[in-house]
Structure formats: C-alpha cells, structure tokens
PDB file of N, CA, C, O and CB in Angstrom:
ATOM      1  N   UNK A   1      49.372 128.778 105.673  1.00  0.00           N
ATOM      2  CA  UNK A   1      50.220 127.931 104.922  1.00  0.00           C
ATOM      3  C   UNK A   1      50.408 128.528 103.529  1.00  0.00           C
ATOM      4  O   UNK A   1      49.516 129.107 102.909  1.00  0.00           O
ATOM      5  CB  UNK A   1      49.653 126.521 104.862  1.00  0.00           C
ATOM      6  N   UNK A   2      51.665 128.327 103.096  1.00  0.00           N
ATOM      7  CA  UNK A   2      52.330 129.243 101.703  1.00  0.00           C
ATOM      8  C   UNK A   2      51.535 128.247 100.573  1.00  0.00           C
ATOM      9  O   UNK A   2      50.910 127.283 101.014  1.00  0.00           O
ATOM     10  CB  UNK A   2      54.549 129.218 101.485  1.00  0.00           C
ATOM     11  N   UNK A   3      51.561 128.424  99.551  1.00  0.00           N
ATOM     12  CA  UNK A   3      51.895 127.957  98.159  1.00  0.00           C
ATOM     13  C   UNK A   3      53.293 126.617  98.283  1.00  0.00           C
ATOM     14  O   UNK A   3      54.436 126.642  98.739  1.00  0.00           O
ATOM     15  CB  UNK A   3      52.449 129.576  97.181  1.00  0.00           C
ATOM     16  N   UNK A   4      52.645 125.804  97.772  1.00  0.00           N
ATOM     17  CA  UNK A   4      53.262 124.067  97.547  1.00  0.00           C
ATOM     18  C   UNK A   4      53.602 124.520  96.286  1.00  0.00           C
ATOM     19  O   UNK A   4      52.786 124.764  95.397  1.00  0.00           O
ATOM     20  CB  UNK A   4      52.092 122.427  97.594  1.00  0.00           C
ATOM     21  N   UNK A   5      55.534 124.702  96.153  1.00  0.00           N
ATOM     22  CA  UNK A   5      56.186 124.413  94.658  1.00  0.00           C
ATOM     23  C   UNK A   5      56.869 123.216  94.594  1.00  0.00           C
ATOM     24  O   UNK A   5      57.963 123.239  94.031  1.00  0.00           O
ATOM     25  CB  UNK A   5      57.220 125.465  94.184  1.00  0.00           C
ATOM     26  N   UNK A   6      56.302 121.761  95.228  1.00  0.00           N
ATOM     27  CA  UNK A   6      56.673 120.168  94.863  1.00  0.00           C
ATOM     28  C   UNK A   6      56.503 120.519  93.625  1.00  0.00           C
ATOM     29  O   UNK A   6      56.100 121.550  93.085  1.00  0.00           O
ATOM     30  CB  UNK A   6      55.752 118.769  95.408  1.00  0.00           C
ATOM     31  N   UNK A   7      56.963 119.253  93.158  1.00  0.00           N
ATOM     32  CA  UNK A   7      56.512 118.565  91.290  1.00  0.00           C
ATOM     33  C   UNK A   7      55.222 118.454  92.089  1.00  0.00           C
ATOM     34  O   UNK A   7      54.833 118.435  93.257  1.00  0.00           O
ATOM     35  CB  UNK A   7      57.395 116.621  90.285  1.00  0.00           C
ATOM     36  N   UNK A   8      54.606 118.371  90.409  1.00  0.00           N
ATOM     37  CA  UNK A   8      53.142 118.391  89.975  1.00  0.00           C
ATOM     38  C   UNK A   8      52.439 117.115  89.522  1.00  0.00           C
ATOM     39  O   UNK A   8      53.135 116.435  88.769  1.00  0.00           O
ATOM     40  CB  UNK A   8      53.018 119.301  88.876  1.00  0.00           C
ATOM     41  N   UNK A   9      51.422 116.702  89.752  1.00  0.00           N
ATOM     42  CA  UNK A   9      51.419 115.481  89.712  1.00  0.00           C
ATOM     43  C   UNK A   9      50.095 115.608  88.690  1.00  0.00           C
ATOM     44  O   UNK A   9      49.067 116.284  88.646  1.00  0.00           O
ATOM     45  CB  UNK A   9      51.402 114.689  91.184  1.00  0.00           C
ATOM     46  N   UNK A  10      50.737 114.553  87.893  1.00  0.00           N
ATOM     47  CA  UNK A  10      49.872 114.482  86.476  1.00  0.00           C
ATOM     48  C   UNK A  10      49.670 112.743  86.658  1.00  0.00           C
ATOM     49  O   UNK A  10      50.510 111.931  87.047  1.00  0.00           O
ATOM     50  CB  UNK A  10      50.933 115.123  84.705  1.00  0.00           C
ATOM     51  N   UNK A  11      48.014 112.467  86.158  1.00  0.00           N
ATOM     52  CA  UNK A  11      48.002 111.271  86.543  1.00  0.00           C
ATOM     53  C   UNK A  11      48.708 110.235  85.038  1.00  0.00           C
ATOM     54  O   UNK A  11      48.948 110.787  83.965  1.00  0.00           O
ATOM     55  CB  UNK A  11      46.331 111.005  87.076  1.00  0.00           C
ATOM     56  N   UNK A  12      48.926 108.829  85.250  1.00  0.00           N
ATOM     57  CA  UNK A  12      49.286 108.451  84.083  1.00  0.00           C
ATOM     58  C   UNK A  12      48.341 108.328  82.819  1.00  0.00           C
ATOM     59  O   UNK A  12      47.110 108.356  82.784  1.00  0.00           O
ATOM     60  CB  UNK A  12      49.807 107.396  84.336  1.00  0.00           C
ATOM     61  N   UNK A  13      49.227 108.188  81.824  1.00  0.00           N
ATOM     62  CA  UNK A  13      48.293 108.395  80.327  1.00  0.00           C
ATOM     63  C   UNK A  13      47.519 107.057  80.470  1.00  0.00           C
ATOM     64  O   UNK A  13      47.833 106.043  81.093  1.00  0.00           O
ATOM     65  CB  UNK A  13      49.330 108.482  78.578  1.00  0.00           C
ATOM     66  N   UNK A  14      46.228 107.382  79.595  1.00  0.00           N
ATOM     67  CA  UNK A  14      44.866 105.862  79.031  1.00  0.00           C
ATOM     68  C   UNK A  14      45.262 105.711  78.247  1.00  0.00           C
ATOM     69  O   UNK A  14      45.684 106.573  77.476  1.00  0.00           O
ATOM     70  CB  UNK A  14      43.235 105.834  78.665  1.00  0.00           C
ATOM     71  N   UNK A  15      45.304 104.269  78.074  1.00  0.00           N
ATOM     72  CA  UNK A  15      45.653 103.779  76.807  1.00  0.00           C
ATOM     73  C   UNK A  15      44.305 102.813  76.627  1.00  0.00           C
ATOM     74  O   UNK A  15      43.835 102.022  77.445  1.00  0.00           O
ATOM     75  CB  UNK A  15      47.242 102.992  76.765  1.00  0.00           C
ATOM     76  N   UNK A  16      43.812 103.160  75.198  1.00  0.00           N
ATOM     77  CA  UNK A  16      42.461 102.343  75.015  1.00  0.00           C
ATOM     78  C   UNK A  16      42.932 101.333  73.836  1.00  0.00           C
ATOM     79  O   UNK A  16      43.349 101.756  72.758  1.00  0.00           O
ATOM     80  CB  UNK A  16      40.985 103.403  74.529  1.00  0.00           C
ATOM     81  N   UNK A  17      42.826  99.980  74.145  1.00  0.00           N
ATOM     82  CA  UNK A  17      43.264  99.257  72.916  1.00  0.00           C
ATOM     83  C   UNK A  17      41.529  98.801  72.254  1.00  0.00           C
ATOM     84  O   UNK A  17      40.377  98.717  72.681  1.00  0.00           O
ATOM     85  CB  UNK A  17      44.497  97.681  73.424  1.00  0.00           C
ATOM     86  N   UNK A  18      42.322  98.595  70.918  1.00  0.00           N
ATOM     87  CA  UNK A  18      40.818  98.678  69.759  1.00  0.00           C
ATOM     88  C   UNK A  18      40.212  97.189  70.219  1.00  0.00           C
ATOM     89  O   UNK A  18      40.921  96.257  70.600  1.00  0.00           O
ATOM     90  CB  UNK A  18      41.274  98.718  67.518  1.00  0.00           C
ATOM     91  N   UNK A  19      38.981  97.163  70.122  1.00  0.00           N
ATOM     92  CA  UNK A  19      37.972  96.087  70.429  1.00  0.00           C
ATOM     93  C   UNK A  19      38.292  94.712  69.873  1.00  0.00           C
ATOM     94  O   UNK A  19      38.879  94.566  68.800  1.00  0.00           O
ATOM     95  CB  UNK A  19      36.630  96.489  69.896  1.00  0.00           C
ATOM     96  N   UNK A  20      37.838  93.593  70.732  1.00  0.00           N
ATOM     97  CA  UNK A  20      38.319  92.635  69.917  1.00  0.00           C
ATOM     98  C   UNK A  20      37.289  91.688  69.205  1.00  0.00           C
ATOM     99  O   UNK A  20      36.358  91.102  69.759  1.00  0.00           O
ATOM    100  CB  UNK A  20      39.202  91.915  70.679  1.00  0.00           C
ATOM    101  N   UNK A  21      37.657  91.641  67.757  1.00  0.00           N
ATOM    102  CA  UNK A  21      36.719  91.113  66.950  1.00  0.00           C
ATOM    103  C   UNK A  21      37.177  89.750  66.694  1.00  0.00           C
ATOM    104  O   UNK A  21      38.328  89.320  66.616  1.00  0.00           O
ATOM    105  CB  UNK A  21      36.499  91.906  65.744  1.00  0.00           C
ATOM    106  N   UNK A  22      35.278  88.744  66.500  1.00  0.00           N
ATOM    107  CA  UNK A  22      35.859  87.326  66.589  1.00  0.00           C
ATOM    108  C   UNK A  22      34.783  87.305  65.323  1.00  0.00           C
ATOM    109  O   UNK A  22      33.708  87.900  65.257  1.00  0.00           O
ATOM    110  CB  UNK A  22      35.724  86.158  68.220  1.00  0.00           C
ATOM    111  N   UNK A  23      35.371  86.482  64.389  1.00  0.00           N
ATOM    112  CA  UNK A  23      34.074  86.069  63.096  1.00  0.00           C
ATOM    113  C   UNK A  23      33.879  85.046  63.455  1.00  0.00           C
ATOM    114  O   UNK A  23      34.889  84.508  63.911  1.00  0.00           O
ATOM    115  CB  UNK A  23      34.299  85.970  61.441  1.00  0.00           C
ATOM    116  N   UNK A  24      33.073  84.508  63.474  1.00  0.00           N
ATOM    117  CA  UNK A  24      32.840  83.030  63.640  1.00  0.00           C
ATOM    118  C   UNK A  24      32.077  82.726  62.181  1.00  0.00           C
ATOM    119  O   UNK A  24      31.229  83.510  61.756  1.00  0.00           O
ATOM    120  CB  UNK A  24      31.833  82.626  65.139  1.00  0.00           C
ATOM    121  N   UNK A  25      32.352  81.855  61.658  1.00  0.00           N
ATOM    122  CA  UNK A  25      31.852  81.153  60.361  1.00  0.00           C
ATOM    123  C   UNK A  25      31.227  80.227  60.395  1.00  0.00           C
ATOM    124  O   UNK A  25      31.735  79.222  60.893  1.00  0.00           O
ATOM    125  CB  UNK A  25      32.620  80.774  59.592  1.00  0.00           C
ATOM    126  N   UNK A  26      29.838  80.172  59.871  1.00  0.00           N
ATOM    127  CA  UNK A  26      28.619  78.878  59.869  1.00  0.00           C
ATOM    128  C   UNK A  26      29.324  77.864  60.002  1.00  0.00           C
ATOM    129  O   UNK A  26      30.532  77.963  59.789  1.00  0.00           O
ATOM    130  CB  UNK A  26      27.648  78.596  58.544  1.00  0.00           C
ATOM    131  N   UNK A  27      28.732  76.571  60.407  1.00  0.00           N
ATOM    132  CA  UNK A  27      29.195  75.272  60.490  1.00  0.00           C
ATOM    133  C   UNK A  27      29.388  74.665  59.295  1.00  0.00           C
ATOM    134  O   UNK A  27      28.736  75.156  58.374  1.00  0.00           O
ATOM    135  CB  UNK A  27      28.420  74.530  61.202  1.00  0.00           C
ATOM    136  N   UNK A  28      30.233  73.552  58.974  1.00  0.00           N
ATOM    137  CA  UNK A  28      30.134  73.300  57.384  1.00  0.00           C
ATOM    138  C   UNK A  28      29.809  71.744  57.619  1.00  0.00           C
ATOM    139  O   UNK A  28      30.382  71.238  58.584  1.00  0.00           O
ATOM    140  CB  UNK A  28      31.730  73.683  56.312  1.00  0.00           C
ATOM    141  N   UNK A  29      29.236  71.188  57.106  1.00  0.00           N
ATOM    142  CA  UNK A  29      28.884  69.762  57.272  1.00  0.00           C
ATOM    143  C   UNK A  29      29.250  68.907  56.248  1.00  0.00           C
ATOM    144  O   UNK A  29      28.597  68.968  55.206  1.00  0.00           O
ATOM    145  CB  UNK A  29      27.554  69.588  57.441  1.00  0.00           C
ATOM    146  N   UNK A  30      30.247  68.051  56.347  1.00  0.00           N
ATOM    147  CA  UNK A  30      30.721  67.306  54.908  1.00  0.00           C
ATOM    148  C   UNK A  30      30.176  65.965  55.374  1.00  0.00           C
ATOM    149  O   UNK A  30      30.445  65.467  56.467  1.00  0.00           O
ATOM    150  CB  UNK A  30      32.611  67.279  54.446  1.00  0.00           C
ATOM    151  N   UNK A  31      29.243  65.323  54.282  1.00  0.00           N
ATOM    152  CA  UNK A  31      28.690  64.236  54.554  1.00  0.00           C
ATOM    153  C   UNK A  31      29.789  62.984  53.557  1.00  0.00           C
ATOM    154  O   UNK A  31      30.047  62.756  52.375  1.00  0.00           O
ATOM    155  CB  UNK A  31      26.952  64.442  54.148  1.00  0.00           C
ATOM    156  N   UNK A  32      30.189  62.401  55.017  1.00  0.00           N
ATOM    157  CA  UNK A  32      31.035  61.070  54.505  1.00  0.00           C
ATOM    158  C   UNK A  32      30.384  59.960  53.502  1.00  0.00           C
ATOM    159  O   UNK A  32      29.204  59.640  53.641  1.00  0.00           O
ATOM    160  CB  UNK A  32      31.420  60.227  55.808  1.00  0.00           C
ATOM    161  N   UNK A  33      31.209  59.385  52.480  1.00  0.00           N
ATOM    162  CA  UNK A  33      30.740  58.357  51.660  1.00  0.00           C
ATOM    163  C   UNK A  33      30.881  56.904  52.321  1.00  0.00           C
ATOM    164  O   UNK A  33      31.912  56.655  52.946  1.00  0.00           O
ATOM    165  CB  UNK A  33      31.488  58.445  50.354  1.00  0.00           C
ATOM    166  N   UNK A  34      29.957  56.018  52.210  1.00  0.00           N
ATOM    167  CA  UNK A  34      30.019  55.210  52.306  1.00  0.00           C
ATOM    168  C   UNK A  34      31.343  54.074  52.368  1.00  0.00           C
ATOM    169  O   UNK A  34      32.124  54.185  51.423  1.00  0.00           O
ATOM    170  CB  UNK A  34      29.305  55.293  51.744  1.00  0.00           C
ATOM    171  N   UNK A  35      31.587  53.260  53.140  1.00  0.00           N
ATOM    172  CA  UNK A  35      32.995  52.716  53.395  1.00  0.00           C
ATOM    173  C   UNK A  35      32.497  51.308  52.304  1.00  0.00           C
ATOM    174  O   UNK A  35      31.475  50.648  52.496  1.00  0.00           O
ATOM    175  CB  UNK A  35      33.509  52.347  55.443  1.00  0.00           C
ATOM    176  N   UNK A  36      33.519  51.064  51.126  1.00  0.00           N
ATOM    177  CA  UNK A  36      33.495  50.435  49.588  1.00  0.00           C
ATOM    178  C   UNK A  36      33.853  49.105  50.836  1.00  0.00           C
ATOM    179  O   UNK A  36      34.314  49.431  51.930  1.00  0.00           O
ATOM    180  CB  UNK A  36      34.937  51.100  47.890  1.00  0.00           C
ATOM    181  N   UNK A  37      33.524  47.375  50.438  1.00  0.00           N
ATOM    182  CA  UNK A  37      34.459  46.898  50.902  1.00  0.00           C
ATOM    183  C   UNK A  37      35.324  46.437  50.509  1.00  0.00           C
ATOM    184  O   UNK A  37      35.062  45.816  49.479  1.00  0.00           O
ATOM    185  CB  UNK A  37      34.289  46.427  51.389  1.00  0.00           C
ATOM    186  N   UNK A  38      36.430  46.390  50.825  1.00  0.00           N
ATOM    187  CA  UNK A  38      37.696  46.196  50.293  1.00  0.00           C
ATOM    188  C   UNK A  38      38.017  44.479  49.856  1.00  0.00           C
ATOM    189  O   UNK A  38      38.214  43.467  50.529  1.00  0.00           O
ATOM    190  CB  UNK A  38      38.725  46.793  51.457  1.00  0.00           C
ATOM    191  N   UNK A  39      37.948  44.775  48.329  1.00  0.00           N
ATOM    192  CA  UNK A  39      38.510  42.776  47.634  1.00  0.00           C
ATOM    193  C   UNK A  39      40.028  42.810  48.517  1.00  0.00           C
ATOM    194  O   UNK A  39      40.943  43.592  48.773  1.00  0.00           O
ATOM    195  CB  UNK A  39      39.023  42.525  44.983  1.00  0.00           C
ATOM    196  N   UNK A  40      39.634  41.496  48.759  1.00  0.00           N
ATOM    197  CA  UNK A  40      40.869  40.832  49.412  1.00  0.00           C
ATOM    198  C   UNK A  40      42.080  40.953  48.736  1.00  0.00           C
ATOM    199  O   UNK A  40      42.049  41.142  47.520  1.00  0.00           O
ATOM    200  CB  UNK A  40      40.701  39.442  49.592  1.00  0.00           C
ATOM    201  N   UNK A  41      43.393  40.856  49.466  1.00  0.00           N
ATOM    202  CA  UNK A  41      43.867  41.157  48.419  1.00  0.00           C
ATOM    203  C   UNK A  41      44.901  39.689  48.017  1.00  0.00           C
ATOM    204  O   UNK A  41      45.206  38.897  48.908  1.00  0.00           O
ATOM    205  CB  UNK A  41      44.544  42.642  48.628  1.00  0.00           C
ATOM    206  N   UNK A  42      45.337  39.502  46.625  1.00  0.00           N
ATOM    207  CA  UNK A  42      45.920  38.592  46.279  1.00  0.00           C
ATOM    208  C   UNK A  42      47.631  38.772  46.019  1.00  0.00           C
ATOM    209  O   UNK A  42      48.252  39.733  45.565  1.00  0.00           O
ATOM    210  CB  UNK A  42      45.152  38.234  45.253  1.00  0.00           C
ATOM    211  N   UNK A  43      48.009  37.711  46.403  1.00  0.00           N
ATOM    212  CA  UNK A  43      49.469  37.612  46.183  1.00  0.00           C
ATOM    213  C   UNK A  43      49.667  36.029  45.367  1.00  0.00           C
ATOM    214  O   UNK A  43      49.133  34.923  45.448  1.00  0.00           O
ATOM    215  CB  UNK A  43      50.346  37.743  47.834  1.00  0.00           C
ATOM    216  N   UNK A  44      50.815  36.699  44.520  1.00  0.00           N
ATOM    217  CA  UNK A  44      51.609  35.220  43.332  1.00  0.00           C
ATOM    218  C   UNK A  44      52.672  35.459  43.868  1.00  0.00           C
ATOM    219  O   UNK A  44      53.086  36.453  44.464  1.00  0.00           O
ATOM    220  CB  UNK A  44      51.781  35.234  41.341  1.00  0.00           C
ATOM    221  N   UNK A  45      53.243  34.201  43.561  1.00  0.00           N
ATOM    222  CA  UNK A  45      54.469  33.866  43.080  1.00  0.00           C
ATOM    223  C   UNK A  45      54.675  33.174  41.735  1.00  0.00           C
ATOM    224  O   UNK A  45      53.852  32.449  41.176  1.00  0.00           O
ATOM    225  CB  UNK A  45      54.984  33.146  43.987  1.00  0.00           C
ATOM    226  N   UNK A  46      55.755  33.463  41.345  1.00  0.00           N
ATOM    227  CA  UNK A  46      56.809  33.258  39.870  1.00  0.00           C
ATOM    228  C   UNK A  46      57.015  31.747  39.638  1.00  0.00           C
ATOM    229  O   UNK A  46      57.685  31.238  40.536  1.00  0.00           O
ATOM    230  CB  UNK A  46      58.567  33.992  40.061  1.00  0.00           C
ATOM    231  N   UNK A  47      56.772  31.227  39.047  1.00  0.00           N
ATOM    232  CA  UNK A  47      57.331  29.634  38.909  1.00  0.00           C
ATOM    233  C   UNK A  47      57.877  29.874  37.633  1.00  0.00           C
ATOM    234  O   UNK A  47      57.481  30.752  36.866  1.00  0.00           O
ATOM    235  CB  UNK A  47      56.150  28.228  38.937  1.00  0.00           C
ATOM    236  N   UNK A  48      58.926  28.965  37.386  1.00  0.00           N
ATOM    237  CA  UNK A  48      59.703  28.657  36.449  1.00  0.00           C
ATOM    238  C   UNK A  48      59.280  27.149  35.839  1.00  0.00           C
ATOM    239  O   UNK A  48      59.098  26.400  36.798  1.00  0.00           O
ATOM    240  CB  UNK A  48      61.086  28.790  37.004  1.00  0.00           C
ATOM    241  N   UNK A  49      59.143  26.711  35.034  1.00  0.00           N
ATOM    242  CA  UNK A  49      58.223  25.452  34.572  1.00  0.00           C
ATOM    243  C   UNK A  49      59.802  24.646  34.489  1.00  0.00           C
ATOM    244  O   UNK A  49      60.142  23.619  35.076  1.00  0.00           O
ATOM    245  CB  UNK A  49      57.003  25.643  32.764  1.00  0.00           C
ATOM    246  N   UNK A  50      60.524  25.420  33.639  1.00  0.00           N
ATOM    247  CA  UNK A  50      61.738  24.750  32.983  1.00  0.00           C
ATOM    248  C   UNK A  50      62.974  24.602  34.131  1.00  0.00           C
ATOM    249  O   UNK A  50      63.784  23.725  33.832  1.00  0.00           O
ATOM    250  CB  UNK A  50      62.264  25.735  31.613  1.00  0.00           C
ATOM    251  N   UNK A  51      63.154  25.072  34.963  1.00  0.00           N
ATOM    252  CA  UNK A  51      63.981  25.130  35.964  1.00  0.00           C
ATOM    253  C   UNK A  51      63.235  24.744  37.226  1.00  0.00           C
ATOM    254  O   UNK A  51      63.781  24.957  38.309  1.00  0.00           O
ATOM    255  CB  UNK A  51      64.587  26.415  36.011  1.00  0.00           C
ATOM    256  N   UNK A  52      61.760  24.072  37.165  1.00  0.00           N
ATOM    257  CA  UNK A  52      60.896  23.626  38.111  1.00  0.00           C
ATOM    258  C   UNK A  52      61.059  24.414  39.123  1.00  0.00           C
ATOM    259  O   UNK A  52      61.035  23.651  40.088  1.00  0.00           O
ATOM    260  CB  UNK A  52      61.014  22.348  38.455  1.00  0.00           C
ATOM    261  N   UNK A  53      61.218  25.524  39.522  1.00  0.00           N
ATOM    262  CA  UNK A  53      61.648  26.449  40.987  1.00  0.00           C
ATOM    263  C   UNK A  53      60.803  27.750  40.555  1.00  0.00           C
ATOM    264  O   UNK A  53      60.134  28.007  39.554  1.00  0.00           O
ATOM    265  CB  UNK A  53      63.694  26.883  41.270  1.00  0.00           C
ATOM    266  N   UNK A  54      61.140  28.522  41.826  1.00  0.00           N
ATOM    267  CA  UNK A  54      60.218  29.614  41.623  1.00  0.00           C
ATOM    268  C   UNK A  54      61.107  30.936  41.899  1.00  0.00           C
ATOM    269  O   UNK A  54      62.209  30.747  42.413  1.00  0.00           O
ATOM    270  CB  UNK A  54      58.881  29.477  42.635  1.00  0.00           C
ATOM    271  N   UNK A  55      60.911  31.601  41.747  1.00  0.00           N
ATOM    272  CA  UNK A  55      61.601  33.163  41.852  1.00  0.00           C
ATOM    273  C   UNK A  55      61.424  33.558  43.404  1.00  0.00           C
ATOM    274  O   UNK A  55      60.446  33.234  44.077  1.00  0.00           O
ATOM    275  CB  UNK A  55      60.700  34.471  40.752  1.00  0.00           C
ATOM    276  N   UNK A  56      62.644  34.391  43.918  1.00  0.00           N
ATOM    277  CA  UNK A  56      63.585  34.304  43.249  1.00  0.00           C
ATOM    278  C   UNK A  56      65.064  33.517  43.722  1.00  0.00           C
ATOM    279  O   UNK A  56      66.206  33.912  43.957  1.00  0.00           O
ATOM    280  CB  UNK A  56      63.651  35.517  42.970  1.00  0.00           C
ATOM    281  N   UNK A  57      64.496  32.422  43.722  1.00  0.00           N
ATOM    282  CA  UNK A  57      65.347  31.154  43.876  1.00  0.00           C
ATOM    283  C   UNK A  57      66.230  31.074  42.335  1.00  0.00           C
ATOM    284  O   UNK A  57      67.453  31.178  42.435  1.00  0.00           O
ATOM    285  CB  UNK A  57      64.207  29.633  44.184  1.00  0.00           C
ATOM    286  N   UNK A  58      65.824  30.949  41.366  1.00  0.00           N
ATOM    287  CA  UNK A  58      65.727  31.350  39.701  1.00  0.00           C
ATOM    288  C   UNK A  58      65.749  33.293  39.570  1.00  0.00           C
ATOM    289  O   UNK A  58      65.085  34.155  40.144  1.00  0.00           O
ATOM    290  CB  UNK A  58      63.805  30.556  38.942  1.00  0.00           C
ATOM    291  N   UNK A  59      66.596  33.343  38.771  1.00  0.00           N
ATOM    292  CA  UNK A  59      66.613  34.871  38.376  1.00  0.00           C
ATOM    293  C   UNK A  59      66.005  35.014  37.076  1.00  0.00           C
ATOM    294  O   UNK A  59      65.184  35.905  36.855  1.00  0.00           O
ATOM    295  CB  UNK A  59      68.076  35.509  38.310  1.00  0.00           C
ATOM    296  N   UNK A  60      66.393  34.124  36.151  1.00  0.00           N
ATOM    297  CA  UNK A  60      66.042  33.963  34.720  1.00  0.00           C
ATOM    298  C   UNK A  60      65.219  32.377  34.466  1.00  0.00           C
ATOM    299  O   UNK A  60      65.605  31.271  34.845  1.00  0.00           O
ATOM    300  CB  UNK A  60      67.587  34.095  33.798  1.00  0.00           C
ATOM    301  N   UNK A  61      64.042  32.712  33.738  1.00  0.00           N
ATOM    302  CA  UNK A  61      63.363  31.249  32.927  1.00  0.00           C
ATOM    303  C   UNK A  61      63.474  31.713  31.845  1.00  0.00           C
ATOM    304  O   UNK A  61      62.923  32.786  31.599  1.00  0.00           O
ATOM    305  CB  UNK A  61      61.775  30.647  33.142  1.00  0.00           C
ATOM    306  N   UNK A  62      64.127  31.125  30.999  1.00  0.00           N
ATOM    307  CA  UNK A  62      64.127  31.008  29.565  1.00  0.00           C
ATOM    308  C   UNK A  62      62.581  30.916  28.914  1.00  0.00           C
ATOM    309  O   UNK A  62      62.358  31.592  27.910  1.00  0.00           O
ATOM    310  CB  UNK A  62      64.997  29.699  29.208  1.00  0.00           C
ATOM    311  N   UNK A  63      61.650  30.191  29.406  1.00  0.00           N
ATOM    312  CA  UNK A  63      60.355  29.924  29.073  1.00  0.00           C
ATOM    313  C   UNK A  63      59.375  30.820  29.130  1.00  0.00           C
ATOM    314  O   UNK A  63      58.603  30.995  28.187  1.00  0.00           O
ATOM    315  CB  UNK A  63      59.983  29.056  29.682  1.00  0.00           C
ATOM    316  N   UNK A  64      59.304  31.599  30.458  1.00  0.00           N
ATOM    317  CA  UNK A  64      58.812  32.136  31.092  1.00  0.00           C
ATOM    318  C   UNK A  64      58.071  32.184  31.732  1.00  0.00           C
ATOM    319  O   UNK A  64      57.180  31.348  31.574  1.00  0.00           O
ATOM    320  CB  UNK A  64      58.751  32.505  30.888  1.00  0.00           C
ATOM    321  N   UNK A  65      57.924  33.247  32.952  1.00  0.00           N
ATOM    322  CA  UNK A  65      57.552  32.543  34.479  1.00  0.00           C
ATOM    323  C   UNK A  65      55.561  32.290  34.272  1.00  0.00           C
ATOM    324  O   UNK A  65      54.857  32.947  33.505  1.00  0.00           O
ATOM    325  CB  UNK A  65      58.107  34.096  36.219  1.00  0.00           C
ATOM    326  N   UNK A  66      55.241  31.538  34.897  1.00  0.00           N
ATOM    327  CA  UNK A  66      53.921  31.089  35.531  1.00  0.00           C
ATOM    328  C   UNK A  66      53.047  31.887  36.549  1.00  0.00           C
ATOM    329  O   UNK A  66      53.262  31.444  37.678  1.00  0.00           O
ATOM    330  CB  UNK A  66      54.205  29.942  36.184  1.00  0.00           C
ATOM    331  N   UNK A  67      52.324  32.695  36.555  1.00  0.00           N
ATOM    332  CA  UNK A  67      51.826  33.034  38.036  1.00  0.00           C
ATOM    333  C   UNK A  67      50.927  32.128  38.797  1.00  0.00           C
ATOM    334  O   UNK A  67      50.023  31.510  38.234  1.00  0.00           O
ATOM    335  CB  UNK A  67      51.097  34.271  38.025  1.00  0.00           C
ATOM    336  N   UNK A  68      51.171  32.039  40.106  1.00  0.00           N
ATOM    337  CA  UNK A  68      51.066  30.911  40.744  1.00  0.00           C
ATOM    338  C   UNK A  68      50.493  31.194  41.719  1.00  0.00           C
ATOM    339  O   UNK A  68      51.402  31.727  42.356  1.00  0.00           O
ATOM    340  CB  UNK A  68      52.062  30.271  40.974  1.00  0.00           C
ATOM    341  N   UNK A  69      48.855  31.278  42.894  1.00  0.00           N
ATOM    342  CA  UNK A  69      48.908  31.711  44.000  1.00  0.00           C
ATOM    343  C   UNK A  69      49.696  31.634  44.760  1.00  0.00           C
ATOM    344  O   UNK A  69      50.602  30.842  44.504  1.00  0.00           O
ATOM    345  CB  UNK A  69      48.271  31.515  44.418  1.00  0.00           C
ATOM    346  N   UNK A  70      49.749  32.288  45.870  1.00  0.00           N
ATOM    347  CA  UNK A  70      50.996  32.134  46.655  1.00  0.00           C
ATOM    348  C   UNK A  70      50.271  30.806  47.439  1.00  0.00           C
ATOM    349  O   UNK A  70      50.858  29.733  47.304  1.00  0.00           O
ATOM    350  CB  UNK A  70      51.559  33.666  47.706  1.00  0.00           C
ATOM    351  N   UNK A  71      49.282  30.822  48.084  1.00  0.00           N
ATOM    352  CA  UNK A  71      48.223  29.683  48.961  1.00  0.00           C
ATOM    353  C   UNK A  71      47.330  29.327  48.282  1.00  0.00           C
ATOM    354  O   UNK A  71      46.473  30.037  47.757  1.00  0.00           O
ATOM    355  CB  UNK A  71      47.471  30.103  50.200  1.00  0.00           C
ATOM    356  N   UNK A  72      47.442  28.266  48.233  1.00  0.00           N
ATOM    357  CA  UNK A  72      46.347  26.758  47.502  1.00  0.00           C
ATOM    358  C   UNK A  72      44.890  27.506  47.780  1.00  0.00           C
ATOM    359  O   UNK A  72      44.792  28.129  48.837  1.00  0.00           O
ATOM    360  CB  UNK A  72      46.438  24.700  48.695  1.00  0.00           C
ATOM    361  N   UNK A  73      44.007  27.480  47.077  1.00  0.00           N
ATOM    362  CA  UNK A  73      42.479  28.016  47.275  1.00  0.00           C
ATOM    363  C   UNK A  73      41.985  27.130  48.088  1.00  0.00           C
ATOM    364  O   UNK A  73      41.986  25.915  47.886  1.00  0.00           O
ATOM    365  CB  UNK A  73      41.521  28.133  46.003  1.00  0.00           C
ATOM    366  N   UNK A  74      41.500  27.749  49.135  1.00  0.00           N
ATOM    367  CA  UNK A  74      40.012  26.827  50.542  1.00  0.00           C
ATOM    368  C   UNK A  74      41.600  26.786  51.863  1.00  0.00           C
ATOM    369  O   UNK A  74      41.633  26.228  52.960  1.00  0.00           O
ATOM    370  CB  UNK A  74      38.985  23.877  49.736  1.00  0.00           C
ATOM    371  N   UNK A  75      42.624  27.542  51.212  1.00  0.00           N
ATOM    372  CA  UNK A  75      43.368  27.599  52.546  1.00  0.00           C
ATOM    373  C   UNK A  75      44.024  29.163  52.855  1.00  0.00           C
ATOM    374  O   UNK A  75      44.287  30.116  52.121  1.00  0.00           O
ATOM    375  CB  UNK A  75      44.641  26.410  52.480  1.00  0.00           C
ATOM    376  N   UNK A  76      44.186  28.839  54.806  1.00  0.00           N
ATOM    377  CA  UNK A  76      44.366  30.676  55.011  1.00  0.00           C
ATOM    378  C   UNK A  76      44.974  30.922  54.675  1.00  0.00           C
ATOM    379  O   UNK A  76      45.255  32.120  54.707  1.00  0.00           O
ATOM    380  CB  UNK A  76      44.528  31.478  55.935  1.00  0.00           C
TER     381      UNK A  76
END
C-alpha cells in the first residue's frame, strides 16, 4: 500500500477557561432594636365658637377655631 495524500487531520484546538473564583464574605449580624410602642394616635377637629359649626362646614371664624377631639374620651 502507497503513501495516503488525504487532508491531514489535526485534532481541534483546547481551550482552557481561567478558574472560577467565589469570595464569600463573613456573616454580618445586625442586631435589631427593640419595637418603641407606638402613642395612639390623636385626631381634632376645628370648631368655630362664633359660627357654632366646625370646619370645614365654616371656612373662616373670625374668633378663631377651637381644637376639639374628634371622639368624646372613654369612647372608640
């Protein structure tokens, strides 16, 4: 048998990819504050003494307005 002039067979190129790096960073521990409890909270309304009404039923009291709970105290 003669000499084989096929193409030549070259195997394919390595390709080495670079290593893979992981940092991992200590744990961090944030210590929560205490939960404050929260004052209730309050709401007024506007009374008008001189126009006996309250805002904003009334835009203007000449006198000037009153703050007024909005709910009578000992009720929800």
């Amino acid at each position: 048998m003669g000499p084989y002039w096929g193409p030549w067979y070259f195997p394919p190129p390595t390709y080495y990819y670079p290593p893979v790096v992981v940092e991992r960073s200590s744990p961090v521990y944030v210590q929560q504050q205490p939960m404050l409890e929260a004052a209730p909270q309050t709401s007024y309304w506007y009374f008008c003494r001189a126009a006996n009404a309250y805002y904003p039923y009334v835009r203007e009291c000449p006198a000037g307005w009153e703050k007024v709970l909005s709910t009578p105290p000992g009720q929800p």
